[in-house]
MDAnalysis code that builds the backbone (N, CA, C; Angstrom):
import MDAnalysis as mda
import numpy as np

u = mda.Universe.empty(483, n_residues=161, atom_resindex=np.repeat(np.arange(161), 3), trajectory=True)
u.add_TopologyAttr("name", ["N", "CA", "C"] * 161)
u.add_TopologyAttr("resid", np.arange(1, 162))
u.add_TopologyAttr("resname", ["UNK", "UNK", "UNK", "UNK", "UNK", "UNK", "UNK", "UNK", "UNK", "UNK", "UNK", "UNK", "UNK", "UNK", "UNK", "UNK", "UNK", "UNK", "UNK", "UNK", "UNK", "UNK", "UNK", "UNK", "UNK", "UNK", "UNK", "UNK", "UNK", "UNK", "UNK", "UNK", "UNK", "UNK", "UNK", "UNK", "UNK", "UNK", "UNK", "UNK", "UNK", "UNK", "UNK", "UNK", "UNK", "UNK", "UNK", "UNK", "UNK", "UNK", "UNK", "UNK", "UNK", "UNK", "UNK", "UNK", "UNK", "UNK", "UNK", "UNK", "UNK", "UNK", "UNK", "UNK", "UNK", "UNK", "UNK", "UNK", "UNK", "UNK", "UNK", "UNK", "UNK", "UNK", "UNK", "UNK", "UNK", "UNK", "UNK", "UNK", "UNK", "UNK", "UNK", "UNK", "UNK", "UNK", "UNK", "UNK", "UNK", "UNK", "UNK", "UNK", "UNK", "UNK", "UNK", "UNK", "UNK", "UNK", "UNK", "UNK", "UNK", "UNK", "UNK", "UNK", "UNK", "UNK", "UNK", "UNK", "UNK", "UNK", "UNK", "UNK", "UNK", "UNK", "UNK", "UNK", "UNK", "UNK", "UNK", "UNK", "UNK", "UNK", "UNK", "UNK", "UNK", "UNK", "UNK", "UNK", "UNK", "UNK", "UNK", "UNK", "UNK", "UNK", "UNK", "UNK", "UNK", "UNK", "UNK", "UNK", "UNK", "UNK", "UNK", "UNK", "UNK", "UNK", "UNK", "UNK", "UNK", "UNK", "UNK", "UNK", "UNK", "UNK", "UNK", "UNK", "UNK", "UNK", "UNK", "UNK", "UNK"])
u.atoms.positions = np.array([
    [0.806, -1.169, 0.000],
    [0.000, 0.000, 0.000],
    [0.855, 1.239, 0.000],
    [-0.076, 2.112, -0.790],
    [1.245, 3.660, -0.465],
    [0.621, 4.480, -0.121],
    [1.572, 5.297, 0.562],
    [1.117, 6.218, 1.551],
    [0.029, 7.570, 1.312],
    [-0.854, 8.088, 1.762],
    [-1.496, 9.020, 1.002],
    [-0.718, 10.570, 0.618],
    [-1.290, 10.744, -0.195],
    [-0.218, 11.714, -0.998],
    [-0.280, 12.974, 0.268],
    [0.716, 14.052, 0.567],
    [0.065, 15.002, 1.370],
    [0.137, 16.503, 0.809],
    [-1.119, 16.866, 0.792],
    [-1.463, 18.044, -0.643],
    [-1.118, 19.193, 0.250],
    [-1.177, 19.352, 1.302],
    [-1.206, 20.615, 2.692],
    [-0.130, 21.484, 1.782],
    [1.466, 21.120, 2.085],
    [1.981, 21.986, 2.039],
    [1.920, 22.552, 0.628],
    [1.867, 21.709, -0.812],
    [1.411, 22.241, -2.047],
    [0.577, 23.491, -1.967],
    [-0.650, 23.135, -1.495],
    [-2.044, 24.375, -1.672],
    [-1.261, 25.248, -0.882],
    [-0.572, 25.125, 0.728],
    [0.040, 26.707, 0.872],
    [1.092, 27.467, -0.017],
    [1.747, 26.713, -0.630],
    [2.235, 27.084, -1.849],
    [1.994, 28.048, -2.887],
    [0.532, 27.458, -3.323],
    [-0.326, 27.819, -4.359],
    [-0.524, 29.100, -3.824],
    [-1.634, 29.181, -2.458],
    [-1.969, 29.846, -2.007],
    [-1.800, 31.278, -1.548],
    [-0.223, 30.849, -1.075],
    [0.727, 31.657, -0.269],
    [0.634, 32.976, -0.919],
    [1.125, 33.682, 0.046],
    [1.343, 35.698, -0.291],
    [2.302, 35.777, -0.775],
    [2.644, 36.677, -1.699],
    [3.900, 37.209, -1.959],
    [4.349, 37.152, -3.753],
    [5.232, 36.012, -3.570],
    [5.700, 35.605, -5.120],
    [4.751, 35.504, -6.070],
    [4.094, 34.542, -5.414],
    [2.974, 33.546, -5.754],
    [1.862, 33.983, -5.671],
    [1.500, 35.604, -5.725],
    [0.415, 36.294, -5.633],
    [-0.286, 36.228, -7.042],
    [0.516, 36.402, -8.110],
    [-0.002, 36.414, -9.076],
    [-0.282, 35.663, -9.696],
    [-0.006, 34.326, -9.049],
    [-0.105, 33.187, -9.889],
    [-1.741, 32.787, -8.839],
    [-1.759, 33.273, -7.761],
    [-3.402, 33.249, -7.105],
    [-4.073, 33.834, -7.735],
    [-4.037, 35.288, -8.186],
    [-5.149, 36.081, -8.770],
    [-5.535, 35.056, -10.061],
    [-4.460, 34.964, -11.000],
    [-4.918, 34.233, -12.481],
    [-5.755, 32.944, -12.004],
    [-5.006, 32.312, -11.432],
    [-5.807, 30.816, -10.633],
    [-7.235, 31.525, -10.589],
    [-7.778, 32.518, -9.452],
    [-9.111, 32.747, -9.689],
    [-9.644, 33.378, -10.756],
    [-9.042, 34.633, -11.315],
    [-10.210, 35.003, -12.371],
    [-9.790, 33.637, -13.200],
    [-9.189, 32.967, -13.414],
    [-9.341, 31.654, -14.465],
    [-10.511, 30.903, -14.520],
    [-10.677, 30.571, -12.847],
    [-11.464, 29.472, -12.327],
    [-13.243, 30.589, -12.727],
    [-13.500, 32.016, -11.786],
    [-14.245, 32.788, -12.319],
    [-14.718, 32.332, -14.045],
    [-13.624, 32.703, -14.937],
    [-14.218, 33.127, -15.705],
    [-14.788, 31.546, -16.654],
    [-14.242, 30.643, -16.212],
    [-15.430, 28.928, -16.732],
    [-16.292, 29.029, -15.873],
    [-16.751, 28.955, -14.836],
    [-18.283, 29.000, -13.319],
    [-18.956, 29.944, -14.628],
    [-18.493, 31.570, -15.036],
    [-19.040, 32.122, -15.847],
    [-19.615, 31.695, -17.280],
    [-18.575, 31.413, -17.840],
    [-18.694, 30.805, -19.181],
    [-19.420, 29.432, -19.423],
    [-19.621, 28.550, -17.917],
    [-20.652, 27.377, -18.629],
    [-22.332, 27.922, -17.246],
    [-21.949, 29.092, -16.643],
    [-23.638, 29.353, -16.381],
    [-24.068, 30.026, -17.978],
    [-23.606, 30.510, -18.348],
    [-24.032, 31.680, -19.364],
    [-24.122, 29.419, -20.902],
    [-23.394, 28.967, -20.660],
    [-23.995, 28.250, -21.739],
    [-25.134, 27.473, -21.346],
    [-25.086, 26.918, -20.225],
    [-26.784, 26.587, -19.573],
    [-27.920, 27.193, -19.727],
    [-27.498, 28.687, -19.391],
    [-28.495, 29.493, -19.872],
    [-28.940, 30.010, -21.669],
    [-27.884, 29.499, -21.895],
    [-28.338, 29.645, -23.424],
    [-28.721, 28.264, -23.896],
    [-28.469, 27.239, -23.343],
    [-28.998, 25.690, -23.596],
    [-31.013, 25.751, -23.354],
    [-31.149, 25.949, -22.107],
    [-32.181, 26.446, -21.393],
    [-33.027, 27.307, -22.379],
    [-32.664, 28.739, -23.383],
    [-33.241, 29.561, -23.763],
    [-33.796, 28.456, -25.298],
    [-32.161, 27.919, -25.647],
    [-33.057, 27.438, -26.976],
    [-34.149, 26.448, -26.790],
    [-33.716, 25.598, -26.079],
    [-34.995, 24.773, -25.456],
    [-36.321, 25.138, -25.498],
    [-36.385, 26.311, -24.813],
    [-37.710, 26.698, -24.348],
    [-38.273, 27.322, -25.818],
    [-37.840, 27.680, -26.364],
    [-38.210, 28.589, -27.885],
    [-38.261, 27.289, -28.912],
    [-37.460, 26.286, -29.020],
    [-37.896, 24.673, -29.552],
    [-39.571, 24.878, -29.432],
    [-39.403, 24.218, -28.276],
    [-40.556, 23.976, -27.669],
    [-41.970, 25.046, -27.956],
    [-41.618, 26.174, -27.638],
    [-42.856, 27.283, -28.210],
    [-43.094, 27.477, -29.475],
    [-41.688, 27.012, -30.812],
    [-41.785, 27.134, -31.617],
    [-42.383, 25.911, -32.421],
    [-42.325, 24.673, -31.676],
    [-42.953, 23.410, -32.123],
    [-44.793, 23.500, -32.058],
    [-45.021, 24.041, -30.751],
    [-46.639, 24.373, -30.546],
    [-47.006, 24.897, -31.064],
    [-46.256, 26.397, -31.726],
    [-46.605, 27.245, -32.815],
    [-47.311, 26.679, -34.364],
    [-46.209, 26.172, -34.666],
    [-46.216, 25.146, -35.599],
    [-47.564, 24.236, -36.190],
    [-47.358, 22.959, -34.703],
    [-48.633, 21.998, -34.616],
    [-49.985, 23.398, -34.479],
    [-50.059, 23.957, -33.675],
    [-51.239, 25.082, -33.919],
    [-52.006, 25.548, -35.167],
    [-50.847, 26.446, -36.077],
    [-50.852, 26.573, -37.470],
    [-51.271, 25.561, -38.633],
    [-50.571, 24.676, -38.091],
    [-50.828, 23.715, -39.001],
    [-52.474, 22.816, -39.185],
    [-52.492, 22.402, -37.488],
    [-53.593, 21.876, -37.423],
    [-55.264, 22.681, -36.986],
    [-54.796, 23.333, -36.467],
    [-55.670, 24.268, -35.534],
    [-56.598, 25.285, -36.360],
    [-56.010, 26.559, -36.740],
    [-56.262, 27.422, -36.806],
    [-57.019, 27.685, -38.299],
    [-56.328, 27.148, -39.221],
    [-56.701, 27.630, -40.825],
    [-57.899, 26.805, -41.123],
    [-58.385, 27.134, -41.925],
    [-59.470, 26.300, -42.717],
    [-58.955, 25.314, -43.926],
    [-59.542, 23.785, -43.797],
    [-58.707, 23.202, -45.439],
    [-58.977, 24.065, -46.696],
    [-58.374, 23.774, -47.839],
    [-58.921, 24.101, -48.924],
    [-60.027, 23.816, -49.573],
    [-60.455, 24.401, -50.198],
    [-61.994, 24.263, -50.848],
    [-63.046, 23.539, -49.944],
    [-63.063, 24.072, -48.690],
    [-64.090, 23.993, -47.561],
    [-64.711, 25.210, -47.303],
    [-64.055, 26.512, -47.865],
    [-63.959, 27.959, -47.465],
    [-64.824, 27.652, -45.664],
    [-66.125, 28.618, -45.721],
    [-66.597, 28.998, -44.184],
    [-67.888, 28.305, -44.725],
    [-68.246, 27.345, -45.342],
    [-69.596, 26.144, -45.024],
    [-69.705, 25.499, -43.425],
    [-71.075, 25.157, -43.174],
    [-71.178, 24.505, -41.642],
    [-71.625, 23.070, -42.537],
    [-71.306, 22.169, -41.403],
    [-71.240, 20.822, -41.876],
    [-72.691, 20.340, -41.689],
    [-73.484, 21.335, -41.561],
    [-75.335, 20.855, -41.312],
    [-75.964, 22.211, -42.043],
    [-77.247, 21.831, -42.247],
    [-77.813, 23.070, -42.448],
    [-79.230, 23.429, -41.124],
    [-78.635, 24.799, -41.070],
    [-80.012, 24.717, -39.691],
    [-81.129, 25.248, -40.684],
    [-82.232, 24.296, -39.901],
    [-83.749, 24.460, -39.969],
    [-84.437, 25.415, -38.868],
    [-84.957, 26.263, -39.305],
    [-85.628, 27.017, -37.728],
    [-87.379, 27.291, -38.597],
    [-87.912, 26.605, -37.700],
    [-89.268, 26.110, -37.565],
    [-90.142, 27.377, -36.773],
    [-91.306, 27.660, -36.905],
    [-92.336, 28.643, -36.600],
    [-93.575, 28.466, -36.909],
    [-94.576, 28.423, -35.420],
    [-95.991, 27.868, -36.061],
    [-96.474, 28.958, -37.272],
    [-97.516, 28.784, -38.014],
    [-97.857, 29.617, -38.698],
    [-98.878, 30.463, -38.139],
    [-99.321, 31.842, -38.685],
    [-100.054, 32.560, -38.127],
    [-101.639, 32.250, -38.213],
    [-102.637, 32.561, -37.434],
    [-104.285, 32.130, -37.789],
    [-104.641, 32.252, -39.377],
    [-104.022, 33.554, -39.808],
    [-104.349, 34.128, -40.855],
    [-104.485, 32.527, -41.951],
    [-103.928, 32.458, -42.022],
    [-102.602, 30.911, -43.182],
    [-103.056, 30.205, -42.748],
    [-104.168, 29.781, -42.054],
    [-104.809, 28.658, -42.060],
    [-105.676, 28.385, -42.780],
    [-106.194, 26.935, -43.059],
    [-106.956, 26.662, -43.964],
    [-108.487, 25.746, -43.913],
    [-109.192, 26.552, -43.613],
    [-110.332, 25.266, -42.762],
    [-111.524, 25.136, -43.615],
    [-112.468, 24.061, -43.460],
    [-113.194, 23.896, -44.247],
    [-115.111, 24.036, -43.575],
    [-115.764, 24.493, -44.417],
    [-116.685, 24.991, -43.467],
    [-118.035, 24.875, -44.239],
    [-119.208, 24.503, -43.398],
    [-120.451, 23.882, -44.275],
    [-120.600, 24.479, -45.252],
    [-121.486, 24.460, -46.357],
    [-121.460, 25.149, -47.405],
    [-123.132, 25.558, -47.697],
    [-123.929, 26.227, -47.685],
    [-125.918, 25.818, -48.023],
    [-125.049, 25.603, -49.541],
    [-126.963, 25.105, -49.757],
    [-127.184, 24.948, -51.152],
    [-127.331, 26.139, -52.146],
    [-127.791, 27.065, -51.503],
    [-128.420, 28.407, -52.158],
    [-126.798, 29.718, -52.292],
    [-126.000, 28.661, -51.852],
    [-124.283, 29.368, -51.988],
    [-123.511, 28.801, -53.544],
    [-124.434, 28.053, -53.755],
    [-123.880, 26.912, -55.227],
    [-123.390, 28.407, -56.291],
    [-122.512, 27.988, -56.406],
    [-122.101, 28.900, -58.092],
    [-121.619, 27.925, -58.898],
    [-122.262, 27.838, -60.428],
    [-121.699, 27.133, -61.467],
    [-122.161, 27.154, -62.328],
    [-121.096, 26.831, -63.521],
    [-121.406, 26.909, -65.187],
    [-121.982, 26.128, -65.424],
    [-122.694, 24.745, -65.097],
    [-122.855, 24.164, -65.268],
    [-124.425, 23.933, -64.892],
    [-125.465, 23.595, -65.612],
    [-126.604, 23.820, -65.716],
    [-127.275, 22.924, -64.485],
    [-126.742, 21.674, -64.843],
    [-127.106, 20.269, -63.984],
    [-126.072, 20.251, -62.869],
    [-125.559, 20.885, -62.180],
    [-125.176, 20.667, -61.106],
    [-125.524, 20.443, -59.885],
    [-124.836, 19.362, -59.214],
    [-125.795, 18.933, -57.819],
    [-124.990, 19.173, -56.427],
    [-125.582, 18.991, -55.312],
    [-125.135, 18.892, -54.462],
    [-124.856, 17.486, -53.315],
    [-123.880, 17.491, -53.466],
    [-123.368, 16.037, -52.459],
    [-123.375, 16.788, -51.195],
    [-124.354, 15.879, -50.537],
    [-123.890, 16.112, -48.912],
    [-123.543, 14.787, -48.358],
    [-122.696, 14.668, -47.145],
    [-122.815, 13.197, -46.140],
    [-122.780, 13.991, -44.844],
    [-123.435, 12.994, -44.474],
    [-123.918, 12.755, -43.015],
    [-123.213, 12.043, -42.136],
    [-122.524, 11.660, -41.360],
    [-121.862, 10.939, -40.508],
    [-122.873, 9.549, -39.440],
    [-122.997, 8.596, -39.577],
    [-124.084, 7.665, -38.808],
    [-123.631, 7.149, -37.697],
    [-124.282, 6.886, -36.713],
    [-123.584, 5.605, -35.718],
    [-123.540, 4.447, -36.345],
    [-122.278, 3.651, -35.703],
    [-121.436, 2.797, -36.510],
    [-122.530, 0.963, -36.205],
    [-123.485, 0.530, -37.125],
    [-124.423, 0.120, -37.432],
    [-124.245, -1.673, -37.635],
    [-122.992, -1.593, -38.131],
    [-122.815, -2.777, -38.584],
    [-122.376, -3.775, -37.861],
    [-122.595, -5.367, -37.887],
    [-122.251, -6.340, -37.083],
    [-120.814, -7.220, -37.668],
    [-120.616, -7.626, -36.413],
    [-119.633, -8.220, -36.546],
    [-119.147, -9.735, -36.454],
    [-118.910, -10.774, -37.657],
    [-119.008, -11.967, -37.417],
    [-118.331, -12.617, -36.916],
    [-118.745, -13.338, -35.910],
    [-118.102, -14.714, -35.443],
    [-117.497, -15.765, -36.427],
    [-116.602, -16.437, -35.674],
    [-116.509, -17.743, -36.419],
    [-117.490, -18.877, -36.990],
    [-118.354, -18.860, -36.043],
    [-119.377, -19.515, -36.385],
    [-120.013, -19.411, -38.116],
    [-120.224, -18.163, -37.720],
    [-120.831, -16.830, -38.554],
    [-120.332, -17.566, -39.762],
    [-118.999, -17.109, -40.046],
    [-118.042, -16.652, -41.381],
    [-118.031, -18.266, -41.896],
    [-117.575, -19.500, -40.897],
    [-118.108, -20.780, -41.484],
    [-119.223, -20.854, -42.021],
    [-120.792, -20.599, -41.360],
    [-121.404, -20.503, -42.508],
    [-121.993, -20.418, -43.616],
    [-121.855, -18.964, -43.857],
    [-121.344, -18.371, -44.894],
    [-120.626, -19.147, -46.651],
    [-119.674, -19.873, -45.756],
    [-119.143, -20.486, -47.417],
    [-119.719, -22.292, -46.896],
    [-120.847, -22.446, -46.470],
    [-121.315, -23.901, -46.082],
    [-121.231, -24.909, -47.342],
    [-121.910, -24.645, -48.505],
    [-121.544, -25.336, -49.774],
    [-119.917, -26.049, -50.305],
    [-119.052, -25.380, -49.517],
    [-117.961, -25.984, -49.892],
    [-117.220, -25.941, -48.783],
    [-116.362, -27.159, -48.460],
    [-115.165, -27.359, -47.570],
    [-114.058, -25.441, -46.933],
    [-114.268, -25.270, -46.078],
    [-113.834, -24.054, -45.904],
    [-112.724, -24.404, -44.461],
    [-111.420, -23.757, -43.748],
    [-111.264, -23.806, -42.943],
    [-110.617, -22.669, -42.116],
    [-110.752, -22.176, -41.690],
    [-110.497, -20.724, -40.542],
    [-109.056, -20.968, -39.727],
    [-107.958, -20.222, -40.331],
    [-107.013, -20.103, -39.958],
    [-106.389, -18.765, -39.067],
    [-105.824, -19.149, -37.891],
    [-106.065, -18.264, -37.162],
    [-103.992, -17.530, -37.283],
    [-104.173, -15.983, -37.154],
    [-102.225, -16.068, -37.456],
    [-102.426, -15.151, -35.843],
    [-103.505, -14.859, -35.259],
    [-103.121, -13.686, -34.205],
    [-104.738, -13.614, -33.563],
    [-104.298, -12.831, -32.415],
    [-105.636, -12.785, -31.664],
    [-106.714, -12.004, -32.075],
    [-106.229, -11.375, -33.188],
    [-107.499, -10.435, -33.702],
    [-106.969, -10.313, -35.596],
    [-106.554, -11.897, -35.774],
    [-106.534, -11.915, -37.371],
    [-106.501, -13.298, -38.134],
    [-107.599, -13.566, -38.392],
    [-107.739, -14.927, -39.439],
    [-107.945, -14.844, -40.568],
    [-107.948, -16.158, -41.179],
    [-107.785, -16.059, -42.924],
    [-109.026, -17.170, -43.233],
    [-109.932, -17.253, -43.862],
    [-110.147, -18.361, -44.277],
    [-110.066, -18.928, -45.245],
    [-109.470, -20.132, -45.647],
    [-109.016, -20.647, -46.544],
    [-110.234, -21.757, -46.915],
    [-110.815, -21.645, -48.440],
    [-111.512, -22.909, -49.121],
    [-110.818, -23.820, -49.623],
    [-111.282, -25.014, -49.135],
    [-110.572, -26.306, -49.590],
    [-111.082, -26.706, -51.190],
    [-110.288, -27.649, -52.109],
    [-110.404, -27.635, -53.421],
    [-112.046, -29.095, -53.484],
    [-112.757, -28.593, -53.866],
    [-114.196, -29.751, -54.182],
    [-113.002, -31.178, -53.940],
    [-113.918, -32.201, -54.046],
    [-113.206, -33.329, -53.794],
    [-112.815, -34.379, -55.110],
    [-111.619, -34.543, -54.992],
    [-111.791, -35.415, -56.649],
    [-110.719, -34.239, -57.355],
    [-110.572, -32.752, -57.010],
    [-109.252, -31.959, -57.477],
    [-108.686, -32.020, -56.498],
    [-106.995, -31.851, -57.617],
    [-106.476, -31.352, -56.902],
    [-105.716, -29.913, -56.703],
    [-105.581, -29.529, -55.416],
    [-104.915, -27.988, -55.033],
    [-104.096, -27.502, -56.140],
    [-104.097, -26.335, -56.646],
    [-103.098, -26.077, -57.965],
    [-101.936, -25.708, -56.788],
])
């Protein structure tokens, strides 16, 4: 093993007053002026960085963001509808008419009226609608609770086309 080196009396050397004064001052502004020369390049590492960076967002912005494509000019991708009841006026209603209101070229012209009735008519059963076609083979097919078909069977001796 060897012994550790001993730096003491060197640095008072270095250090020391007198001779060796001037070789202290240069030693520091030396040492000064790199501490100087790599804050000042950090800080210029640091500046371009940050302007990269603002100048990249700039960029993606421009590019994607902001402009309109070509031959899209300022169209909306829908068209709006805006709806409004209409006024009484613009309506259109229809209203009894007498007979003695008739105008026409026409010598023989008549008048149609209807009447509206209570609803009169019956309604057949199954029973009923069998029936009905009794002369020939018939059978009542049902597809739903409120829909059948009836189907006639072919006389006997044909057959079904």
């Amino acid at each position: 093993m060897s012994e550790p080196l001993n730096t003491e009396p060197l640095l008072a050397d270095v250090l020391a007053e007198g001779r060796d004064a001037g070789l202290r001052e240069t030693l520091l502004s030396e040492t000064l002026r790199l501490v100087r020369r790599r804050r000042r390049f950090a800080r210029a590492r640091r500046a371009v960085l940050s302007l990269a960076v603002v100048a990249a967002c700039a960029l993606l912005f421009w590019r994607y963001g902001s402009h309109t494509p070509v031959g899209r000019g300022n169209s909306r991708p829908y068209l709006l509808v805006l709806t409004e009841p209409l006024a009484r006026a613009t309506w259109l209603e229809t209203k009894p008419f007498s007979a003695q209101n008739i105008v026409s070229s026409e010598p023989n012209a008549a008048l149609v009226t209807t009447v509206s009735l209570p609803q009169t008519l019956h309604e057949l059963n199954d029973d009923e609608l069998l029936a009905l076609a009794t002369p020939h083979p018939a059978v009542l097919v049902r597809h739903g609770p409120h829909s059948a078909e009836l189907v006639f069977a072919p006389p006997a001796g044909e057959q079904a086309p």
